[in-house]
RODO-2510 file (C-alpha; in nm, 4 decimals, decimal comma):
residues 295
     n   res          X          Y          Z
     1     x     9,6939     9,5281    12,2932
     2     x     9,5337     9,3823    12,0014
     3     x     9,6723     9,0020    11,9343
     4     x     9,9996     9,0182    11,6343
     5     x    10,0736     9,3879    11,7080
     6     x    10,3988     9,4839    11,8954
     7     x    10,4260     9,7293    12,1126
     8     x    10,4929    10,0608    12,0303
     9     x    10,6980    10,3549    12,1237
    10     x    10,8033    10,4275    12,4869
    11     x    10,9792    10,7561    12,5743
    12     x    11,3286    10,7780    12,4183
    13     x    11,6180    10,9108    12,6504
    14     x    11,7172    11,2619    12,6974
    15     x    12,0307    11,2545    12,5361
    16     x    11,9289    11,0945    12,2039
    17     x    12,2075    10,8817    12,1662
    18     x    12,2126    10,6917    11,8180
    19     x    11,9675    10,4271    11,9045
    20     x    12,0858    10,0546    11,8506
    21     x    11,9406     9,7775    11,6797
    22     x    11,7857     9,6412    12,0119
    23     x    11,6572     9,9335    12,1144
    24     x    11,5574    10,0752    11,7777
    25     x    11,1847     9,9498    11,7638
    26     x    11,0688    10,1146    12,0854
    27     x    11,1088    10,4900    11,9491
    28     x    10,8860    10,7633    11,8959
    29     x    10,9761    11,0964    11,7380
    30     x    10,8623    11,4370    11,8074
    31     x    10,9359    11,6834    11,5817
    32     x    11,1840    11,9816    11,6729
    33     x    10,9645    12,2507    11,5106
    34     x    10,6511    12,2359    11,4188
    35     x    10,5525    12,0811    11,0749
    36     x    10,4850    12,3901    10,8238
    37     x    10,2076    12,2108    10,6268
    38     x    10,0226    11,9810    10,8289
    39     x    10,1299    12,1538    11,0871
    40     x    10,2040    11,8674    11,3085
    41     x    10,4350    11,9484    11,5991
    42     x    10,5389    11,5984    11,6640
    43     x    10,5769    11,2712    11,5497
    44     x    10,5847    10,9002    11,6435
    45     x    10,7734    10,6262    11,4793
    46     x    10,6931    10,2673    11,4966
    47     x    10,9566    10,0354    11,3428
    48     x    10,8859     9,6626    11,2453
    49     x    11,1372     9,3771    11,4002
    50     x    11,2594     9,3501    11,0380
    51     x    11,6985     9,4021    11,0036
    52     x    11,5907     9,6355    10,6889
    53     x    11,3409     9,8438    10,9407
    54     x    11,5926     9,8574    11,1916
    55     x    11,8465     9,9735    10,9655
    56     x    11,6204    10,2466    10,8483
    57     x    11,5456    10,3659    11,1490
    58     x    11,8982    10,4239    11,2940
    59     x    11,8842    10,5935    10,9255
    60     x    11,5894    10,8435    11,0178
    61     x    11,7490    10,9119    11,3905
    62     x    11,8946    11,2425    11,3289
    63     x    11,5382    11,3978    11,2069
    64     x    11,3704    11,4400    11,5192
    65     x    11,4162    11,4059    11,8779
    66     x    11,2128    11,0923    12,0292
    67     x    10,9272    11,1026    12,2868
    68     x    10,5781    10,8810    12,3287
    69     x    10,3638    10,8076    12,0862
    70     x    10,0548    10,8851    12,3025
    71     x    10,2146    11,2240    12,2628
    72     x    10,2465    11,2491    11,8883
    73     x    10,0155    11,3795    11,6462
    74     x    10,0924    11,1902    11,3573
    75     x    10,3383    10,8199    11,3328
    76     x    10,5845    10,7119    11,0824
    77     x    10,5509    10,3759    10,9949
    78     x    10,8612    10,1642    10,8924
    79     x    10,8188     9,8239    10,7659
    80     x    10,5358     9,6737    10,5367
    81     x    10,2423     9,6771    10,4345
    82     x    10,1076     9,3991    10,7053
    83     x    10,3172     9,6311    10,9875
    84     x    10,1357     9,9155    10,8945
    85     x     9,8004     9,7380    10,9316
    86     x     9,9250     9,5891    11,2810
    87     x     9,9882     9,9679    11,3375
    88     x     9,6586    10,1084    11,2374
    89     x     9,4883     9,7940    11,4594
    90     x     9,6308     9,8928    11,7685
    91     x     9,5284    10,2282    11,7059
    92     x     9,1413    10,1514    11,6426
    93     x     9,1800     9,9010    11,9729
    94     x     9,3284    10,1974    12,1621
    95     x     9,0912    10,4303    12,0343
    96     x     9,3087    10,6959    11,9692
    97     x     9,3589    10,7740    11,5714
    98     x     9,6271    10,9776    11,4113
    99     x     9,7857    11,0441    11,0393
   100     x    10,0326    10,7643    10,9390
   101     x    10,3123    10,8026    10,7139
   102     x    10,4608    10,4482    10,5883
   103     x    10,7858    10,4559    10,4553
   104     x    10,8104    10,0764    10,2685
   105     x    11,0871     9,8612    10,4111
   106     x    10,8514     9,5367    10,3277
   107     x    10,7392     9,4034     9,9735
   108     x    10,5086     9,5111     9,8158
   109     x    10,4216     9,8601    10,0205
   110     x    10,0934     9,9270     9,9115
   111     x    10,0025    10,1568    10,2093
   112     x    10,3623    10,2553    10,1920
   113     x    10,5761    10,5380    10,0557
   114     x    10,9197    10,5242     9,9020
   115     x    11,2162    10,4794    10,1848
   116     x    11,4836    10,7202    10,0637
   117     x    11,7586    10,6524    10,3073
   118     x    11,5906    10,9031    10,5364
   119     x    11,6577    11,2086    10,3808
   120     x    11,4434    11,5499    10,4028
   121     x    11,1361    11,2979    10,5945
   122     x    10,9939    11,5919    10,7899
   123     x    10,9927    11,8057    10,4415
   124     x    10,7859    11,5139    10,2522
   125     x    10,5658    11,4481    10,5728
   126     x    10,4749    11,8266    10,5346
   127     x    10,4105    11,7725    10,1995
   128     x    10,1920    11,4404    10,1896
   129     x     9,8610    11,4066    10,0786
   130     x     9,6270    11,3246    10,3024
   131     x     9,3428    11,0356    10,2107
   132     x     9,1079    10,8992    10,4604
   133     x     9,0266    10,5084    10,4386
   134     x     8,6811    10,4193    10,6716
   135     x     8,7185    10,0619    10,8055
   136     x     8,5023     9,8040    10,8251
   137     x     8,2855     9,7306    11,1628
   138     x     8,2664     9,3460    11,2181
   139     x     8,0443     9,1221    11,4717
   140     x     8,0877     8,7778    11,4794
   141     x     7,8975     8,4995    11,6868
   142     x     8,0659     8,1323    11,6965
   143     x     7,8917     7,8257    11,6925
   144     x     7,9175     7,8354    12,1035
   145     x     7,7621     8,1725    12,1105
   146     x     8,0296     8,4051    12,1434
   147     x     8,0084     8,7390    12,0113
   148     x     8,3614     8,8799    11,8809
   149     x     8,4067     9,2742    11,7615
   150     x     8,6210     9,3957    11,5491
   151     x     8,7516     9,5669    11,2251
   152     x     8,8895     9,5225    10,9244
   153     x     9,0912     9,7743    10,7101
   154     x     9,1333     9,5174    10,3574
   155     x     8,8681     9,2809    10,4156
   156     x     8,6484     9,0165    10,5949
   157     x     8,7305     8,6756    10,4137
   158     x     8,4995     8,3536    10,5266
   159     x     8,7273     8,0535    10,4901
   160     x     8,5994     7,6989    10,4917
   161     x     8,8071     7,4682    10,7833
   162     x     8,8416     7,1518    10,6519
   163     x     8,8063     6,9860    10,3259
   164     x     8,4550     7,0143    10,3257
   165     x     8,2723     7,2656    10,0867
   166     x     8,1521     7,5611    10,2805
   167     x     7,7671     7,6436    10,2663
   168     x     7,6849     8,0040    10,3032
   169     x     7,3765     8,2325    10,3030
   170     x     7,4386     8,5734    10,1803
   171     x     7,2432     8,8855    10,2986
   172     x     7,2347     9,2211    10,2015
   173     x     7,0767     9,4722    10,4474
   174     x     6,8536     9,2529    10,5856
   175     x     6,7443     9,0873    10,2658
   176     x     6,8505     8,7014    10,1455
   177     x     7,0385     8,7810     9,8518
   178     x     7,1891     8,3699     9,8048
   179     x     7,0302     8,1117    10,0154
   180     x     7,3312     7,8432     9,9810
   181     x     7,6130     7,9757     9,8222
   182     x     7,8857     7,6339     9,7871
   183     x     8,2390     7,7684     9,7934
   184     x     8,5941     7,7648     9,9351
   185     x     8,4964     8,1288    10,1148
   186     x     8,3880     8,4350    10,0791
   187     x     8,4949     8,8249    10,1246
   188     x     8,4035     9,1511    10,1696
   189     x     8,6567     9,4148    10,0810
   190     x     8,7153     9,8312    10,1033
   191     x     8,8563    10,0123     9,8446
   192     x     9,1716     9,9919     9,9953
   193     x     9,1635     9,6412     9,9893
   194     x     9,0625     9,5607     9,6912
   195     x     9,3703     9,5103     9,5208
   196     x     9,5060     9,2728     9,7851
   197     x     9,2799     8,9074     9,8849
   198     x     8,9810     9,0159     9,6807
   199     x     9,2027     9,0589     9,3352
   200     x     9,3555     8,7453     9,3867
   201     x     9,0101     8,6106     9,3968
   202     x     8,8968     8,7743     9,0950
   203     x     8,7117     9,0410     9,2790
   204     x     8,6818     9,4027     9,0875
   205     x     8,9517     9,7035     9,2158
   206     x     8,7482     9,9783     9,3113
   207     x     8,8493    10,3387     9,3319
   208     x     8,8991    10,4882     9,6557
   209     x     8,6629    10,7206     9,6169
   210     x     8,3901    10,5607     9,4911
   211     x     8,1975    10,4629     9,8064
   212     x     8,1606    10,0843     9,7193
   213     x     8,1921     9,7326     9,8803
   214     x     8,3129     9,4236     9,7095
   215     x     8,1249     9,1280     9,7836
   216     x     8,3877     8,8631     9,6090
   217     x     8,3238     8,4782     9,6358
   218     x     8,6504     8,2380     9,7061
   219     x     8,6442     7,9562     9,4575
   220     x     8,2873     7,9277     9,4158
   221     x     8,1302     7,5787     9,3045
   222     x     7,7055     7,7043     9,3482
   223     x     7,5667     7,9838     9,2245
   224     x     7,7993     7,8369     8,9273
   225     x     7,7884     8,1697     8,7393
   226     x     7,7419     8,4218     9,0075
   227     x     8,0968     8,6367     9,0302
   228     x     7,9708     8,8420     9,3200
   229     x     7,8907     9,2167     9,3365
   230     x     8,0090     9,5444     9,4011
   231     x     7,7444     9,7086     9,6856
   232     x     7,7208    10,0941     9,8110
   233     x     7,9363    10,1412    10,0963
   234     x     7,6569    10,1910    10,3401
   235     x     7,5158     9,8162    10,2650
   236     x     7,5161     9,6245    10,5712
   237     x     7,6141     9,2481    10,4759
   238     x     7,5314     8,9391    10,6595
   239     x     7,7116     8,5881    10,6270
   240     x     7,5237     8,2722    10,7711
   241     x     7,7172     7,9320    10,7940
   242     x     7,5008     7,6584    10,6700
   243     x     7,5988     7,3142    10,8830
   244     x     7,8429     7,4736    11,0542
   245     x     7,9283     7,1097    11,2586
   246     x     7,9774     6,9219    10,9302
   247     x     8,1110     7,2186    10,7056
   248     x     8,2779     7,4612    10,9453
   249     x     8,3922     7,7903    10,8716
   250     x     8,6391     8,0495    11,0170
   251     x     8,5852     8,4119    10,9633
   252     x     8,9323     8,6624    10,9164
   253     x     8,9397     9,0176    10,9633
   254     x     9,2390     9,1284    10,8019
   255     x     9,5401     8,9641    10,9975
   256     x     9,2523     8,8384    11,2731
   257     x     9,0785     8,4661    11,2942
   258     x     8,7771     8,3601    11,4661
   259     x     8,7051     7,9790    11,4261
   260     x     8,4036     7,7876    11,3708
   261     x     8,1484     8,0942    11,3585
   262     x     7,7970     8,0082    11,3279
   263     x     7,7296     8,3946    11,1003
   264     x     7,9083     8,7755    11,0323
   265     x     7,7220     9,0914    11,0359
   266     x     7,9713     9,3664    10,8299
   267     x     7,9089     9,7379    10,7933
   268     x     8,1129    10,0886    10,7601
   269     x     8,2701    10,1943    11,0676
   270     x     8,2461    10,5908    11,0012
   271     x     8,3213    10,6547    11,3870
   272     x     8,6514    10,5230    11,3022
   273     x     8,8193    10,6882    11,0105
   274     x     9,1453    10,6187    10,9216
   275     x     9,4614    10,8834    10,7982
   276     x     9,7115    10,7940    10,5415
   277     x     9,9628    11,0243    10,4216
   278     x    10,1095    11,0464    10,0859
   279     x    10,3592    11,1811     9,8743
   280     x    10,2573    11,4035     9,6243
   281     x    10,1924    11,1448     9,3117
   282     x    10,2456    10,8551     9,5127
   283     x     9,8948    10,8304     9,6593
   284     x     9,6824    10,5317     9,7371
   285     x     9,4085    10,6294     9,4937
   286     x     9,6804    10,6764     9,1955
   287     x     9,7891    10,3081     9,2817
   288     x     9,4760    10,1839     9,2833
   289     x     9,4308    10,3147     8,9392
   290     x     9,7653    10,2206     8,8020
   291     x     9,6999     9,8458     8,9242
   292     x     9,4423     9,8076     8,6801
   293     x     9,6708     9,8556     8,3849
   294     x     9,9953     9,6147     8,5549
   295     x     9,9655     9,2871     8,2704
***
């Protein structure tokens, strides 16, 4: 199991009693009859350890009878948007990857749909829109030669360790782009994460389907007016830490760290596709867009 992600469904009993607040966050759900538009014939649920996920679920109880998730052919989501990525991790580590449908019981619930006290969920699962989000592919070595694989949904952010400035080279498919970039960091982000670290950091939100990268620098003090760049997606990007023992630098995959790497090699993972679903108007694309017009 990947590290931060709980564990998800085990087989529910028989006699679907009303599940309690304990027990609540170990379902999965498998439809009674098969879904009329996606036509999926059963579905998992994983619920976060939040009281306002638990509460949903006993909620969403009635609206399908419960059984494994390595069963399931699509999984309901409940909880935020940082469950839904623990979600979607353990399914790239497991290697088996199904359609998610997040109903928002976080903040923000940017992966998310609406929670609407449970009502008609197998009607708007058959009605979601599907949209397909490719991950990113990441290969780390540390200063002590360790190689560490792994992906990112949002983005790969460099982060300097101490109060030091960090020193990185910057590569783009196998060409130095910046020989010493001086800065707090770094990222690389998806589409789909470009409205999360990378706006905060002044990075540009880029349309889902618009096959780009962006390469976004973290408080940067050298290139003083470089801003940082929006690449094709297939760009493979390469991250070298310059002094790593005086000015050492931690790399994070999304909700993953890996300390004191020495450099990152980030690509597309397109063997590893992921499945959001979508109510009608509610999509992540239309978000994306909207986000740009929010004062």
């Amino acid at each position: 199991m990947a590290e931060g992600c709980v564990q998800l469904p085990n087989a529910f009993p028989a006699h679907r009693k009303m599940p309690s607040k304990e027990t609540v966050g170990d379902m999965a759900a498998k439809t009674k009859s098969t879904s009329q538009g996606h036509g999926f014939s059963a579905l998992a649920l994983a619920v976060s350890d939040t009281r306002r996920a638990q509460e949903a679920a006993e909620a969403v109880a009635g609206a399908a009878a419960w059984a494994p998730l390595d069963e399931a052919e699509a999984v309901v989501v409940l909880g935020g948007d940082g469950f839904m990525l623990q979600v979607l991790h353990q399914m790239l580590d497991k290697g088996r990857l199904i359609p998610a449908y997040g109903l928002n019981l976080g903040t923000v619930g940017f992966l998310m749909n609406g929670f609407k006290n449970g009502r008609k969920l197998i009607e708007r699962i058959n009605k979601s829109r599907i949209i397909a989000v490719d991950p990113l592919r990441v290969e780390a070595t540390t200063r002590s030669g360790e190689t560490v694989q792994c992906c990112a949904i949002n983005e790969v952010s460099l982060l300097r360790e101490t109060r030091q400035t960090a020193k990185i080279e910057v590569g783009v498919n196998g060409r130095v782009r910046i020989p010493e970039l001086s800065c707090d960091g770094v990222l690389l982000a998806t589409p789909a994460g470009s409205t999360a670290y990378n706006l905060s950091a002044n990075g540009p939100i880029l349309p889902l389907d618009s096959k780009t990268l962006a390469l976004t620098p973290i408080s940067p003090f050298r290139p003083r007016r470089w801003r940082g760049a929006i690449l094709p997606d297939r760009s493979r990007v390469s991250f070298r830490v310059l002094d790593p023992e005086k000015r050492p630098v931690a790399a994070v995959a999304d909700q993953r760290e890996i300390r004191d790497i020495a450099e990152v090699h980030i690509e597309i993972a397109r063997d590893k596709e992921l499945t959001l679903l979508f109510d009608p108007g509610h999509s992540l694309d239309e978000r994306i867009v909207t986000e740009q017009f929010i004062a």
